[in-house]
GUNU-466029 format. One record per residue (C-alpha): residue in one letter; x, z, y; residue number from 1. Coordinates in steps of 0.02 Angstrom, whole numbers, always signed. Example, Ala and Ser with C-alpha at 12.3 -4.5 7.8 and 13.67 -1.06 7.14 Angstrom:
BEGIN
R, pavo, X, Z, Y, mido
R, a, +615, +390, -225, 1 $
R, s, +684, +357, -53, 2 $
! end
This chain:
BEGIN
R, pavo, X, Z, Y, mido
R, x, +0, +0, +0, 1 $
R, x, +149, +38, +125, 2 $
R, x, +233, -129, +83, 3 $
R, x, +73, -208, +122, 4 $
R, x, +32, -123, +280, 5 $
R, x, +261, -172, +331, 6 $
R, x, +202, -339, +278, 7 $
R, x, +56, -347, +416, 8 $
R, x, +128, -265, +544, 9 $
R, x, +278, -399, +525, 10 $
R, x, +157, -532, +514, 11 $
R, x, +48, -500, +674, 12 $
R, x, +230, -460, +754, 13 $
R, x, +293, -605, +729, 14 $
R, x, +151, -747, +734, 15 $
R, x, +160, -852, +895, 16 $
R, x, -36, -921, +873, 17 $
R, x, -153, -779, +948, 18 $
R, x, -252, -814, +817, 19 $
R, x, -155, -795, +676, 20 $
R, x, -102, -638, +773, 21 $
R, x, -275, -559, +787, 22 $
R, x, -313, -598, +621, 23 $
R, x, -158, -507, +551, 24 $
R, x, -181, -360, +649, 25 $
R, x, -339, -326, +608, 26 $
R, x, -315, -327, +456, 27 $
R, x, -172, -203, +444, 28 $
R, x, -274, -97, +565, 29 $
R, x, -436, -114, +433, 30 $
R, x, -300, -61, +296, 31 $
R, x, -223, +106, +374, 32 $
R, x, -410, +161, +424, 33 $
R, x, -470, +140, +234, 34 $
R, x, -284, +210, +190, 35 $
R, x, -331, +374, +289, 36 $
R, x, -509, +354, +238, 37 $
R, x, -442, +376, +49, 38 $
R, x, -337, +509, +86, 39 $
R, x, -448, +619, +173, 40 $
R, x, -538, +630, -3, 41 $
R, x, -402, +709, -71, 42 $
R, x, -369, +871, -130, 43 $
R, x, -279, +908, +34, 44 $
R, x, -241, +768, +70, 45 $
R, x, -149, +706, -65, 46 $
R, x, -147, +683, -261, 47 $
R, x, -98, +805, -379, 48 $
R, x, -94, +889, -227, 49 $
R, x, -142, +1073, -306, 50 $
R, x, -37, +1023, -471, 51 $
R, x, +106, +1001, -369, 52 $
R, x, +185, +1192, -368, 53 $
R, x, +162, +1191, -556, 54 $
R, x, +229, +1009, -577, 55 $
R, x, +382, +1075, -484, 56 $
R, x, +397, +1234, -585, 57 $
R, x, +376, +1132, -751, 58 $
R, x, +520, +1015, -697, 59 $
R, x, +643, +1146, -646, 60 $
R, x, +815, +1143, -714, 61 $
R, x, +783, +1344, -749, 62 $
R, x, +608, +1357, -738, 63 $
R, x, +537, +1553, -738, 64 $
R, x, +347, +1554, -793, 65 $
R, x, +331, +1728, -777, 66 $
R, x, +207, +1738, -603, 67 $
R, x, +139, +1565, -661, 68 $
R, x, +67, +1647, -835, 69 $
R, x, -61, +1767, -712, 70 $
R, x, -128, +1632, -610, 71 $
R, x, -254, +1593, -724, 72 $
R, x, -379, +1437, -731, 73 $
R, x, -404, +1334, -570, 74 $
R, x, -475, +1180, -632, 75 $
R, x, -480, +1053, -760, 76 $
R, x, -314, +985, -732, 77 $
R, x, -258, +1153, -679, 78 $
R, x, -294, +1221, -855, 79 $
R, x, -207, +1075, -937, 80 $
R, x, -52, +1146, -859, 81 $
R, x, -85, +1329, -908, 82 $
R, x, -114, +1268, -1071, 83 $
R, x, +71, +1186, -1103, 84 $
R, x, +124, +1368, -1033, 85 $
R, x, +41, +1455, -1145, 86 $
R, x, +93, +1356, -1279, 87 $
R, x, +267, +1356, -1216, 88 $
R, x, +234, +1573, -1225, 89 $
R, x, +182, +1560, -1413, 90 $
R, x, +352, +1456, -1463, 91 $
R, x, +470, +1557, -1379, 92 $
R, x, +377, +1712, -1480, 93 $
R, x, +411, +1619, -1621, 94 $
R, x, +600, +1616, -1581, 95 $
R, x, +601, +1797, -1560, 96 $
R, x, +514, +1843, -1700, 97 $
R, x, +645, +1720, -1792, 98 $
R, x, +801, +1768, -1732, 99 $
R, x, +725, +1950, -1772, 100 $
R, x, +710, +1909, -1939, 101 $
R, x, +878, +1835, -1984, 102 $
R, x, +999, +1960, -1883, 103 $
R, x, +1127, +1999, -2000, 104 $
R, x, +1139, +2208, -2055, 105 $
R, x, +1256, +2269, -1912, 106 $
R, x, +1263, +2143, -1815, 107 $
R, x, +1142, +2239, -1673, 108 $
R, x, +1251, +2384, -1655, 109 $
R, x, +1428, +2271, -1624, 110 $
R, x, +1317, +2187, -1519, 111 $
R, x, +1260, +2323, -1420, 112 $
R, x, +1434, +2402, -1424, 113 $
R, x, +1498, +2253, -1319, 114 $
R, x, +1372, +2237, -1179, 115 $
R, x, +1406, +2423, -1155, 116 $
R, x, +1607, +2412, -1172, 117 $
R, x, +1629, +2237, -1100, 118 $
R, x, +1479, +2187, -1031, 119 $
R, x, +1545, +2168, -841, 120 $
R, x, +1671, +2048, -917, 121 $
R, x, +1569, +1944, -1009, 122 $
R, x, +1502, +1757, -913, 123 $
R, x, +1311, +1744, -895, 124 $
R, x, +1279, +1624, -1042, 125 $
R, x, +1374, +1762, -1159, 126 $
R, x, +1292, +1917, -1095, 127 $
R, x, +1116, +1834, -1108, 128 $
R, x, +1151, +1759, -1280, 129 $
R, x, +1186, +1928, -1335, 130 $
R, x, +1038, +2017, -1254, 131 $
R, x, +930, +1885, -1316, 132 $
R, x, +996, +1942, -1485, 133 $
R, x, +989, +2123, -1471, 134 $
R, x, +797, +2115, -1394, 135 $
R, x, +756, +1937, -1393, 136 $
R, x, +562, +2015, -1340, 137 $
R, x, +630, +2056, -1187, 138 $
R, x, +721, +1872, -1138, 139 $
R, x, +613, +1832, -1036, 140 $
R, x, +486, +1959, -1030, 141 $
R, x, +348, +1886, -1082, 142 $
R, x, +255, +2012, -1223, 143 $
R, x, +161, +2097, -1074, 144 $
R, x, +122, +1960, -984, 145 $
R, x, -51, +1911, -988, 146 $
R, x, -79, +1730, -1083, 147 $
R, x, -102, +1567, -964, 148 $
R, x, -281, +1575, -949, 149 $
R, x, -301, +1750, -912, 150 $
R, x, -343, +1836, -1057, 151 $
R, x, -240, +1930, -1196, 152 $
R, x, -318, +1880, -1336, 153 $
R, x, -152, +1819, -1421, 154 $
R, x, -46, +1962, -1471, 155 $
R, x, +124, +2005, -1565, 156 $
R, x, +30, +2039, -1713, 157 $
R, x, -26, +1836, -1725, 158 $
R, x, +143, +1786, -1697, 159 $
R, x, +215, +1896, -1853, 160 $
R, x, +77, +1819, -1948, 161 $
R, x, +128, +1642, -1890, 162 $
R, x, +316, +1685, -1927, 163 $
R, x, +283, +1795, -2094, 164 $
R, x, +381, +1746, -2255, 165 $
R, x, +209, +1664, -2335, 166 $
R, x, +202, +1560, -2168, 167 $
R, x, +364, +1486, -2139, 168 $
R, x, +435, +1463, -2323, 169 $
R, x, +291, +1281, -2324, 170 $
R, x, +234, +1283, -2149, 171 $
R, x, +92, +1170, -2141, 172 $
R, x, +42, +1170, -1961, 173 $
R, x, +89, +1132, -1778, 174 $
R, x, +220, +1243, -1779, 175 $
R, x, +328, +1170, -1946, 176 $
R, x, +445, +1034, -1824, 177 $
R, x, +491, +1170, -1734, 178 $
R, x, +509, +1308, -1855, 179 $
R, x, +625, +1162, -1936, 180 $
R, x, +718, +1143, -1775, 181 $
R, x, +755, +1320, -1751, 182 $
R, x, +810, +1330, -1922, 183 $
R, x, +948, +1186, -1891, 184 $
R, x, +1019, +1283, -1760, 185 $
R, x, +1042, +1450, -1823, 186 $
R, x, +1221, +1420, -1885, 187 $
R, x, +1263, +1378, -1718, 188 $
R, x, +1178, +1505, -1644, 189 $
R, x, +1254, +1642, -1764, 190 $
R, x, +1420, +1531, -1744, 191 $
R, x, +1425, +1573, -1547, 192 $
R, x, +1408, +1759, -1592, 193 $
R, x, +1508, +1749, -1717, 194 $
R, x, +1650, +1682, -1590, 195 $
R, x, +1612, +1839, -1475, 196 $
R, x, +1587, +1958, -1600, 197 $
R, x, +1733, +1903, -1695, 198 $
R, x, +1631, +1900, -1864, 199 $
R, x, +1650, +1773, -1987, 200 $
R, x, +1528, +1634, -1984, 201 $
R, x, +1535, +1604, -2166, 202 $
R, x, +1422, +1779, -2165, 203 $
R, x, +1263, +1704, -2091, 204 $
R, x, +1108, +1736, -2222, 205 $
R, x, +1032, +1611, -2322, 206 $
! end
């Protein structure tokens, strides 16, 4: 629309025949009155205009969820996005409750031991992988959050069920490609620790 409004203003600009002239620039005026016409129908003013904090927040680099998941339900659209977060909130349970599961025996306390010895030395990626190991509940916060829509009707106890032994072994829902994916990563995940920890890798469990 732009390019076609640059196009008539160029047009009526340069046109020597009055004619041709008048023509062209009423036409590029009719254009920018239905332009503002259109966009005074807008959502103020503009599409996706009340998406766009959330669009923003979705794209981030290092996106943080955690006043997003209160907002609640706005509108159609606006639940579409609450729905991806809440989604988003039920798979990184399911990490939790799986990394949970597989810590090796002992592995907490060493773990501990070092973010209280050596935690002021450690870099930010180290000291979070290793508090996302000792309390991965906690990384981010989001077990007291309420869910994306505004109610709490998902709890802890669903994920454990989700992530239980009878679940997981022949996962046959929504959550088996990532389950999977989670599982191809743990011996780089307990590799990394393993490297800061200086614990053999080779003791990962089955």
């Amino acid at each position: 629309m732009a390019h076609r409004v640059a196009e008539l203003i160029q047009r009526a600009d340069s046109a020597t025949d009055p004619a041709v002239k008048e023509v062209a620039e009423q036409e590029c005026q009719d254009l920018i009155i239905r332009l503002w016409e259109t966009r005074d129908n807008w959502p103020s003013g503009g599409p996706l205009h009340t998406l766009l904090p959330t669009l923003k927040l979705l794209l981030a680099d290092d996106p943080s969820y955690a006043s997003f998941i209160r907002r609640g339900k706005q509108d159609d659209a606006g639940g579409l996005i609450t729905c991806l977060l809440k989604l988003h909130r039920e798979e990184l349970q399911l990490v939790y409750q799986l990394v949970k599961d597989q810590m090796p025996t002992g592995v907490l306390e060493s773990m501990q031991k070092l973010l209280d010895e050596q935690g002021s030395i450690l870099s930010e990626s180290e000291y979070d992988l290793i508090s996302f190991a000792i309390d991965p509940s906690k990384f981010p916060t989001f077990d007291n959050e309420e869910d994306a829509d505004g109610s709490d009707e998902d709890s802890v106890e669903e994920v454990d069920r989700i992530s239980s032994e009878e679940s997981t072994v022949t996962p046959d829902n929504a959550y088996s490609k990532f389950i999977e994916s989670i599982e191809s990563k743990r011996e780089e995940f307990y590799k990394n620790l393993g490297r800061l920890l200086k614990i053999d890798s080779s003791s990962t469990p089955d």
